[in-house]
C-alpha positions in Angstrom: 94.7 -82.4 145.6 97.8 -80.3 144.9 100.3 -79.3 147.2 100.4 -76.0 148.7 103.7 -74.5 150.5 103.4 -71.1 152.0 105.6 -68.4 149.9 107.3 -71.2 147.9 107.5 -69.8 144.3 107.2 -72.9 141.3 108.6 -70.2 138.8 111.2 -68.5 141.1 112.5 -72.5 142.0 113.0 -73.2 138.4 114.9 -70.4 137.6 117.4 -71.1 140.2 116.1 -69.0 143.2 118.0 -70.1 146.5 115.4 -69.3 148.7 112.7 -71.2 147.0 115.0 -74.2 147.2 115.6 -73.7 150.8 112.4 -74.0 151.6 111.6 -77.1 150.0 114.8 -78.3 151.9 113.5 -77.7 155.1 109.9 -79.0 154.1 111.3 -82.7 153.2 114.6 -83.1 154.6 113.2 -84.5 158.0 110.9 -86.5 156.4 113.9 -87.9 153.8 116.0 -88.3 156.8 113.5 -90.5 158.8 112.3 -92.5 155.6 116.9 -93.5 155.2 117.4 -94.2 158.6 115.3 -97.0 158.6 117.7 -99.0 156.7 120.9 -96.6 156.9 122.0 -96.4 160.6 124.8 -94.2 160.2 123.7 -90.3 160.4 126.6 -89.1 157.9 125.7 -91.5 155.4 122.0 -90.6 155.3 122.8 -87.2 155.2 124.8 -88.2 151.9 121.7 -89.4 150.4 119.7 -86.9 151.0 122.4 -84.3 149.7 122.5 -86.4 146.3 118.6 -86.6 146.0 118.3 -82.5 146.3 121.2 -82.0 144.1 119.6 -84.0 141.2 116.0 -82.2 141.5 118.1 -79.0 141.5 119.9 -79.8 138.5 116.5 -81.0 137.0 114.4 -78.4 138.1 113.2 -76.8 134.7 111.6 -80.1 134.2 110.1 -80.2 137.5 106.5 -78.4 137.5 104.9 -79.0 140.5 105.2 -79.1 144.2 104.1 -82.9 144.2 106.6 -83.4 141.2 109.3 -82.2 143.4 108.7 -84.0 146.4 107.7 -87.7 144.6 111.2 -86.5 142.9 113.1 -85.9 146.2 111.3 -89.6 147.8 112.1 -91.5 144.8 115.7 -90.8 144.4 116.5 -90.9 147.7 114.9 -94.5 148.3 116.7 -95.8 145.4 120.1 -94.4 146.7 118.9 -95.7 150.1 118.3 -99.1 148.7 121.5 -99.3 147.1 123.3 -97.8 149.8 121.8 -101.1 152.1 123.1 -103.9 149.6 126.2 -102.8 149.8 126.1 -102.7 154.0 124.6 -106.0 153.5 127.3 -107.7 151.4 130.0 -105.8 153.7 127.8 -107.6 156.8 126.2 -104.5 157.8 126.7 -101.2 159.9 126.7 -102.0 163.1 126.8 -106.0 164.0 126.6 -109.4 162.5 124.8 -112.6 163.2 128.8 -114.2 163.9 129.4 -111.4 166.2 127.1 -112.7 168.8 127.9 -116.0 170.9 125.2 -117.9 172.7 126.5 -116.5 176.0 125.3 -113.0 175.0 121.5 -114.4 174.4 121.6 -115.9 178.0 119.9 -113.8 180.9 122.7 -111.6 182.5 121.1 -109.7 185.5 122.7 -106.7 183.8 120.0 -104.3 182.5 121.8 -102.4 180.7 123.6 -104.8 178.9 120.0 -107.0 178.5 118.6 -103.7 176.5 121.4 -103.9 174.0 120.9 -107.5 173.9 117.6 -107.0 173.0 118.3 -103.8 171.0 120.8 -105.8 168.4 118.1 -108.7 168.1 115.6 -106.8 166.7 117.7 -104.9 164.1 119.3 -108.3 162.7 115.5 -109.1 163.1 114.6 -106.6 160.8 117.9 -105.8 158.7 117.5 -109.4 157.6 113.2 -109.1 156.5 114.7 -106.0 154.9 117.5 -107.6 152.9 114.5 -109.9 151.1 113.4 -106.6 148.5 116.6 -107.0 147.1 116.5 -111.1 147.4 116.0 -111.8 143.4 115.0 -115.4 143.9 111.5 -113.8 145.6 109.1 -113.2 143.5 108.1 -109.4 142.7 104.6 -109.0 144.6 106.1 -110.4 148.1 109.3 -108.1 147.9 106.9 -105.2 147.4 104.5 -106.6 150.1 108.0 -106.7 152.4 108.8 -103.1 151.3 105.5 -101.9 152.1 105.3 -103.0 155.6 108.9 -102.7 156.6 110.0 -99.8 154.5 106.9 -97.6 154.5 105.1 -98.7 157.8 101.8 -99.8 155.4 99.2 -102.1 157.4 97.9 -104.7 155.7 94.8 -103.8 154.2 96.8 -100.6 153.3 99.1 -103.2 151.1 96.3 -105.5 149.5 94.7 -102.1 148.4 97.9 -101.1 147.0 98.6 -104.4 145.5 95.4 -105.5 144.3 95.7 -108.8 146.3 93.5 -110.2 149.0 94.5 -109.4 152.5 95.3 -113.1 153.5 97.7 -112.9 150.9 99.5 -110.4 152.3 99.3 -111.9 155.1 101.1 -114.7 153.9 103.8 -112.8 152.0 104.6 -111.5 155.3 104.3 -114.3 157.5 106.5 -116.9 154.9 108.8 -114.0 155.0 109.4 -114.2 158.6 109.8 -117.7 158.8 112.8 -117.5 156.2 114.5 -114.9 158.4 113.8 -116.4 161.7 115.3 -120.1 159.7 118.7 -118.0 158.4 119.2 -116.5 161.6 118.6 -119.8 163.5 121.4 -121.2 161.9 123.6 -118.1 162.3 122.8 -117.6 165.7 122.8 -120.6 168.4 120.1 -120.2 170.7 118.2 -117.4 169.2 115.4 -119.3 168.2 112.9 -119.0 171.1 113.6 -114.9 171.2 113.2 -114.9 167.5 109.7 -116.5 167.9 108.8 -113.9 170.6 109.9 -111.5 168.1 107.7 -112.6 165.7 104.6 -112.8 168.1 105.6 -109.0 168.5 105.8 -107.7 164.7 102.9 -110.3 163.7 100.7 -107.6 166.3 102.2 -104.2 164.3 
């Protein structure tokens, strides 16, 4: 079924009217915004991407000729740029922490709540920053990157991902599961005396 947005105007857009393209900004931009920060953390550098993606549908915009052309436009580029955007945080060690900034002291109990949030805050996102990393891992093969994509990236269940893939469900299943074993191994070795939170992790994510 097509698209429909209230006074937006296809024709009026593709000539250059500003109005049409503010409202398809503030139709997608939270959505675009929410889709980044999954794997961008920093708010400025999201923003970026999203300003690039709306700028290149802008400049393309006589070619664009629908409402669903625009948006799979808008989701495209920006999850390209986002992807890109997250190699590079990965080679620099990422945004925010790294698996050698964390000493086995810090995944001890402390009696300090506050401090035991964090702790637990900072596991999860090397947790997941690391299954993440694997859709740009080359040595995987194409089906369980996209599996990895689909349930980290786009929140896909999955059935949702064997429908999408064509694959039995176990086989997702699989995908998934061998992928969290090769991130729970690489951070084993990273972090000293992660491994039993790491498995309660898993127990966690297995149940999404």
């Amino acid at each position: 079924m097509a698209q429909i947005i209230e006074e937006f105007d296809l024709d009026a857009f593709k000539r250059g009217d500003e109005r049409s393209f503010r409202i398809i900004y503030d139709k997608y931009y939270a959505s675009l915004f929410a889709k980044s920060s999954k794997l961008v953390y920093n708010d400025d550098d999201i923003k970026d991407l999203i300003q690039n993606a709306f700028l290149k549908i802008w400049k393309e915009r006589e070619k664009l000729n629908s409402i669903s052309h625009i948006r799979n436009s808008l989701f495209l580029y920006t999850h390209n740029d986002t992807i890109k955007r997250w190699k590079k945080l990965c080679i620099r060690g990422g945004p925010s922490v790294s698996p050698e900034s964390i000493h086995k002291d810090f995944i001890e109990p402390t009696g300090d709540p506050f401090r035991e949030e964090r702790k637990w805050q900072v596991i999860e996102e090397l947790y997941n920053r690391k299954m993440i990393s694997m859709i740009a891992d080359e040595n995987l093969s194409d089906q369980r990157r996209m599996a990895i994509r689909l349930h980290w990236v786009e929140n896909k269940t999955i059935s949702e991902i064997s429908k999408l893939l064509d694959i039995k469900t176990p086989t997702v299943y699989t995908h998934l599961r061998q992928a969290r074993l090769t991130a729970i191994e690489e951070l084993r070795h990273q972090i000293p005396g992660l491994l039993t939170i790491l498995w309660i992790l898993v127990i966690f994510f297995e149940k999404k």
